[in-house]
C-alpha positions as CSV (number, residue, x, y, z in Angstrom):
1,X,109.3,89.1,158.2
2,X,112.1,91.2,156.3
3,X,113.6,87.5,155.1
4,X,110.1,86.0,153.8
5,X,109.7,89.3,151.8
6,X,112.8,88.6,150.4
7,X,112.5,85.1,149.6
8,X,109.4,86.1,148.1
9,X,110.9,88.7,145.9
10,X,114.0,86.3,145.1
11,X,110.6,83.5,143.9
12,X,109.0,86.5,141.8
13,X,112.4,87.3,140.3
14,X,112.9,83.2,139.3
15,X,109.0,83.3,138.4
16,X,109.5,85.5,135.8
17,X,113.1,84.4,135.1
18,X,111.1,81.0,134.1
19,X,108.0,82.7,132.4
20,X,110.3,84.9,130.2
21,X,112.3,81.8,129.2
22,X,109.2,79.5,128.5
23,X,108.0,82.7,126.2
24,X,111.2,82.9,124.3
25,X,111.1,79.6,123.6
26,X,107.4,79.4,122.2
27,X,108.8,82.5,119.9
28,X,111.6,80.1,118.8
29,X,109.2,76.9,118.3
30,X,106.6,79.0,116.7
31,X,109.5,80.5,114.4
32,X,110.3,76.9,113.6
33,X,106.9,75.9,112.2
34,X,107.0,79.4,110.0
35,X,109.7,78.2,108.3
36,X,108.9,74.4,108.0
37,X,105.8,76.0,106.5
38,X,107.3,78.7,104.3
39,X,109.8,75.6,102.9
40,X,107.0,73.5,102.6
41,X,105.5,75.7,100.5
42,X,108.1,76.7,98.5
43,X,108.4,72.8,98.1
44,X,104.8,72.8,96.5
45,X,105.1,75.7,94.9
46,X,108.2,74.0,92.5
47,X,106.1,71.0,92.2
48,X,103.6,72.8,90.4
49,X,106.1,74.9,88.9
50,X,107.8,71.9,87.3
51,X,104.4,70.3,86.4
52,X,103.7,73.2,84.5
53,X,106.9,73.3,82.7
54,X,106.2,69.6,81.5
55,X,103.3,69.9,80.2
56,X,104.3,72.9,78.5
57,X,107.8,71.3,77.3
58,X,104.9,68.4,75.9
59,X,102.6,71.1,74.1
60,X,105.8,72.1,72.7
61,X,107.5,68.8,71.9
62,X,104.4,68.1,69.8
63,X,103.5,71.7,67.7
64,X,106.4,71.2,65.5
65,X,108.6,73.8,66.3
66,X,112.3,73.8,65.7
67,X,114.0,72.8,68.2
68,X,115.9,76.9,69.0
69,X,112.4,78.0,68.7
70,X,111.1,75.4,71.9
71,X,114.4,76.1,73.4
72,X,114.1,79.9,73.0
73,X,110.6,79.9,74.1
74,X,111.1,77.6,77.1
75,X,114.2,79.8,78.1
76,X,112.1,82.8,78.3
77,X,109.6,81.1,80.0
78,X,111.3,79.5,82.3
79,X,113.4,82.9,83.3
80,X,110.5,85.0,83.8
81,X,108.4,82.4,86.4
82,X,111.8,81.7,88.4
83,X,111.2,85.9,88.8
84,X,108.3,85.8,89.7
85,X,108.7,82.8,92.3
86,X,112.1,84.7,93.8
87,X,110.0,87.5,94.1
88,X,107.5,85.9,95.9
89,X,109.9,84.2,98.3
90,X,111.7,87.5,98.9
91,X,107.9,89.4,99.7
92,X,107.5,86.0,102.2
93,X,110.8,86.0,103.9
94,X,110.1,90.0,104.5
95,X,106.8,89.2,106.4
96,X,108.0,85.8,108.0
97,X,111.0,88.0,109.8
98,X,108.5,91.2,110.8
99,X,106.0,88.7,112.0
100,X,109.0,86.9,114.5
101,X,110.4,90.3,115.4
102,X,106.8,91.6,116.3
103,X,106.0,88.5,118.6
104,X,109.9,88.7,120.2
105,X,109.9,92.3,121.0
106,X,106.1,91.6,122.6
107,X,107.3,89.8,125.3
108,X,105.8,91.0,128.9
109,X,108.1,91.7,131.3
110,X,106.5,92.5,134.2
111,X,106.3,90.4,137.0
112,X,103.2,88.9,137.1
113,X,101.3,90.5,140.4
């Protein structure tokens, strides 16, 4: 009787062993699709970004300014959204790594009853 209780402990321990392992990696593959998100994203983001800029760099091409003045203009322009867009990614990657942290340190482990 003492030897199945301890074959049974020894298959609780390996239970769990397995659970804990199939739980880290669901952390690791749901990290994975966070980040193929956040770049995907990101990836949209500058496509916008650059569509922007175009048109912009085309209302500019045609007003008749000097060429300094567009390229002054389009300097400061361009300099103050690539803030703003770093400053967005940094406020993302913050979140994206509490978020992972949150769900790794979460982790059950008790053996299941």
């Amino acid at each position: 009787a003492a030897r199945m209780s301890n074959q049974q402990g020894i298959d609780r321990l390996l239970q769990a062993e397995q659970e804990a392992t199939e739980t880290v990696q669901r952390a690791r593959k749901a990290k994975a699709a966070r980040i193929k998100q956040a770049r995907d994203e990101a990836a949209e983001e500058i496509n916008k970004y650059r569509q922007q800029l175009e048109m912009e760099y085309q209302k500019v091409q045609s007003s008749g300014m000097t060429i300094s003045d567009k390229s002054a203009r389009l300097n400061q322009e361009t300099e103050g959204q690539l803030m703003e867009i770093r400053r967005s990614a940094e406020a993302n990657r913050v979140n994206v790594v509490r978020q992972i942290l949150a769900w790794v340190s979460s982790v059950d482990t008790n053996p299941p009853k």
